[in-house]
N, C-alpha and C positions, 0 to 999 in steps of 0.2 A: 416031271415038269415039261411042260411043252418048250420046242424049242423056240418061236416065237417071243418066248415069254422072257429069256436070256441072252444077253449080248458081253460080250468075252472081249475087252483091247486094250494091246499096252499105250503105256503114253509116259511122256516125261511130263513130271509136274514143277512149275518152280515152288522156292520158298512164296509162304501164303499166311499171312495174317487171318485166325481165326478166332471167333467165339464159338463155344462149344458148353455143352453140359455133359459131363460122365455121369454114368448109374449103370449097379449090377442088376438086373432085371430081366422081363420076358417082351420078345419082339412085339407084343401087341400096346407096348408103354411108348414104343416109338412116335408112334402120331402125336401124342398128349407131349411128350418132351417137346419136339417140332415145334409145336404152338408155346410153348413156355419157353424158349429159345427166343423165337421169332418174335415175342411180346416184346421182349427185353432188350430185344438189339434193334429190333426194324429201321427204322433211318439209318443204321449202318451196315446194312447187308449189300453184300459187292457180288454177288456170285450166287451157284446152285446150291442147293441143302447138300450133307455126304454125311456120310454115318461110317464112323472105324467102330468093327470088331478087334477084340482081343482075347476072345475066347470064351468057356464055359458050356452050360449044357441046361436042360428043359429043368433038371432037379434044383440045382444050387442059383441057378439066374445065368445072363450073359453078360460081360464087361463090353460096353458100349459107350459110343461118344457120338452123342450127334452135334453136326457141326453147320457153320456158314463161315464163307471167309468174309470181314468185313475191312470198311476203310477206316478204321479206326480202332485201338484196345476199347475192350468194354469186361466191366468186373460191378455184377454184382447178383449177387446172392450165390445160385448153383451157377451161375454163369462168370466163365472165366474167357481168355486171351491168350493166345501166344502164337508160338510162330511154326506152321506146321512145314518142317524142312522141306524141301523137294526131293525130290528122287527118280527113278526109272518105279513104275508103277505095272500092276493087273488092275484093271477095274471091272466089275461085275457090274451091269444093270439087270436086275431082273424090272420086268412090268407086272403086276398082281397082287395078291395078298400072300402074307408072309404063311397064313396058315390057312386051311383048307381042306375039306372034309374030299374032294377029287385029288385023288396024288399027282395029279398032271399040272397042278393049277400051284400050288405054293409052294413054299421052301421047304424041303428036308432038312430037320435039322439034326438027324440022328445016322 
């Protein structure tokens, strides 16, 4: 992966009212949840999109939660509410596609 393409900083985060949707799945599900997130809350999104991992791998899926913090709970269907604590954080941005037939260009997930 190009170094360009990732950026590495800490940061403290406060407590942050989210909506989010969990699925075990593969990274290319991400865009399509995004938009099925975003359907469901839009007037109440307060902030950037952010996606937690929690692990897994290419065979079984990966435990994921893509996320907005919003100004308001919102609950319904996959889409849930709470309160994601703050903490002292690492954040990764990469810029790119998650996969990529150039090894320079996407995320290694193995």
């Amino acid at each position: 992966m190009a170094n360009d393409q990732l950026t590495v900083h800490g940061e403290t985060l406060d407590d942050t009212l989210i909506a989010s949707i969990c699925f075990v799945g593969q990274f290319d599900e991400i865009s399509e949840k995004f938009g099925e997130l975003a359907e469901g809350i839009g007037p109440y999104i307060n902030g950037k999109a952010f996606t937690l991992y929690r692990g897994g791998n290419p065979e079984t899926g990966y435990d994921v939660e893509v996320c907005f913090p919003v100004s308001q709970r919102v609950g319904k269907g996959a889409i849930r509410s709470r309160v994601l604590e703050g903490e002292d954080v690492v954040c990764t941005i990469h810029k790119g596609p998650y996969r990529s037939d150039d090894k320079d260009k996407g995320i290694e997930t193995a």
